[in-house]
C-alpha positions in Angstrom: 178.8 -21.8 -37.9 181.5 -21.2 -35.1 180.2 -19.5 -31.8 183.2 -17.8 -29.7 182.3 -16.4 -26.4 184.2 -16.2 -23.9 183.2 -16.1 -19.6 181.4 -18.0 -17.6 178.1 -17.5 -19.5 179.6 -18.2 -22.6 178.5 -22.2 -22.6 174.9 -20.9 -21.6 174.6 -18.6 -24.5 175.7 -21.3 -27.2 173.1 -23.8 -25.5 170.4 -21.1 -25.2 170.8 -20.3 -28.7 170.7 -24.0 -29.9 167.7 -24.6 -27.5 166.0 -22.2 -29.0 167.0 -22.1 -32.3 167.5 -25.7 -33.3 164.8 -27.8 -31.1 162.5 -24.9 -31.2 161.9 -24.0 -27.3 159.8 -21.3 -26.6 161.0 -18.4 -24.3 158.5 -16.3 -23.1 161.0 -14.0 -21.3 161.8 -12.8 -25.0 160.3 -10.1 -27.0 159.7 -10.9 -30.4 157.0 -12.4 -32.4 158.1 -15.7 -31.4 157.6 -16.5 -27.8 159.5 -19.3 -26.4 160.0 -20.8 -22.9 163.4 -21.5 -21.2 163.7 -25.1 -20.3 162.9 -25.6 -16.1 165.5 -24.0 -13.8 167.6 -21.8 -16.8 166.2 -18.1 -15.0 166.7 -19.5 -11.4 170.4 -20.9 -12.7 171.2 -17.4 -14.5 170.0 -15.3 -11.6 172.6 -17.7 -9.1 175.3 -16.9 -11.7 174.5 -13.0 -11.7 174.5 -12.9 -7.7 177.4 -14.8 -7.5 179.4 -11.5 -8.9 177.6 -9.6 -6.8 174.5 -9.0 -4.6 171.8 -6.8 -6.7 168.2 -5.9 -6.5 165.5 -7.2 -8.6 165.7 -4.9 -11.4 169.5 -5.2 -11.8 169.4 -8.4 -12.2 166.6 -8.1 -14.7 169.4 -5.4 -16.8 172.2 -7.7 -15.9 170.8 -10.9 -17.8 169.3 -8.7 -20.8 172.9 -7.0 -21.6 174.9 -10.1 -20.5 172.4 -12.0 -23.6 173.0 -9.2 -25.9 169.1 -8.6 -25.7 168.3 -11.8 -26.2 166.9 -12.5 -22.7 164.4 -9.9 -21.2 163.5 -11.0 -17.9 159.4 -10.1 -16.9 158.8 -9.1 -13.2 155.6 -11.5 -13.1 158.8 -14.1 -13.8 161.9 -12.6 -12.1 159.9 -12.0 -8.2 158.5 -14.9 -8.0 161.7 -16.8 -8.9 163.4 -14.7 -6.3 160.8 -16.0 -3.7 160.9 -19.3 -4.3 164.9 -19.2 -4.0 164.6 -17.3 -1.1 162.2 -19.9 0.3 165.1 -22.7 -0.5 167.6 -21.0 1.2 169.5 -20.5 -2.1 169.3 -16.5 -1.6 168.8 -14.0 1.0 167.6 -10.6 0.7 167.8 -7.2 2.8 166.6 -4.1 2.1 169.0 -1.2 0.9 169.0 2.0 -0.9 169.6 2.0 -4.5 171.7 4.4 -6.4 168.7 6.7 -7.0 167.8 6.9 -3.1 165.3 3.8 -3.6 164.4 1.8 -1.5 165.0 -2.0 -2.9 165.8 -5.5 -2.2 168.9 -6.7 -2.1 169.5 -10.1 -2.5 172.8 -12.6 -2.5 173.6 -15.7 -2.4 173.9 -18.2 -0.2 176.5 -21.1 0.6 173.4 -23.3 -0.1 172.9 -21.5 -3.1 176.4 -21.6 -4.7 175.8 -25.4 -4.3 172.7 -25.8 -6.1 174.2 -23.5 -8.6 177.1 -25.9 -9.1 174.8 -29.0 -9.3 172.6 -27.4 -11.5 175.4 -26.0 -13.9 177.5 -29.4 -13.6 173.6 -31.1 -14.6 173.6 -28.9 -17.8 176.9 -29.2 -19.2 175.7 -32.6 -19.1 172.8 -32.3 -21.5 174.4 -29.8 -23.5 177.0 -32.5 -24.4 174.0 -34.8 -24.6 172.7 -32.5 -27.3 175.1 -31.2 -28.9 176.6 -35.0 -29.5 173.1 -35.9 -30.9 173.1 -32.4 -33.1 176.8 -33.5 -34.7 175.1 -36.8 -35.8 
């Protein structure tokens, strides 16, 4: 099976789907009748990539990662806030409170310098095992 995507996410996407479809992982920040976990540090890496683009609020970021995944990501709130606080704790994100589109009051978070490094660690760290895998996989 050939997998084009193109972007920054694309990599993500491929190694998501052979994560969860070839080593069976669970991920419960699906819906479907197969929960399955993301492996350690996959929602606080996707949420550093998303606020890299762009600062956003909570549920933004939530809609941002579901439509990016073609649905196959839905992010919970009892996972998403208290990612965002322990990233904020790190220093990896600040946040501010704004008004939303709608005249809500929300908070806004973005990324930090500290943050865009972690991100590039952890990104540089995946790529790693993705090859890892997918070398094992073409065996």
């Amino acid at each position: 099976m050939a997998i084009a995507l193109g972007g920054d996410l694309g990599l993500y996407y491929v190694a998501l789907w052979i994560l969860q479809n070839t080593l069976g992982f669970r991920n419960e920040f699906m819906k479907s009748s197969e929960n399955r976990d993301l492996f350690p540090g996959a929602l606080e890496m996707m949420i550093l990539q998303t606020l890299k683009r762009s600062p956003m609020h909570g549920y933004a970021l939530a809609k941002h990662i579901k439509q990016s995944s073609e649905c196959l990501l839905q992010i919970e709130e009892g996972s998403l806030y208290p990612a965002l606080q322990r990233m904020l704790k790190e220093g990896w994100v600040q946040a501010e409170w704004s008004l939303s589109a709608t005249n809500r009051k929300v908070r806004l978070y973005r990324l930090t310098k500290s943050g865009a490094k972690h991100l590039q660690h952890e990104v540089s760290s995946f790529e790693r095992m993705l090859k890892g895998i997918s070398q094992v996989l073409a065996t």
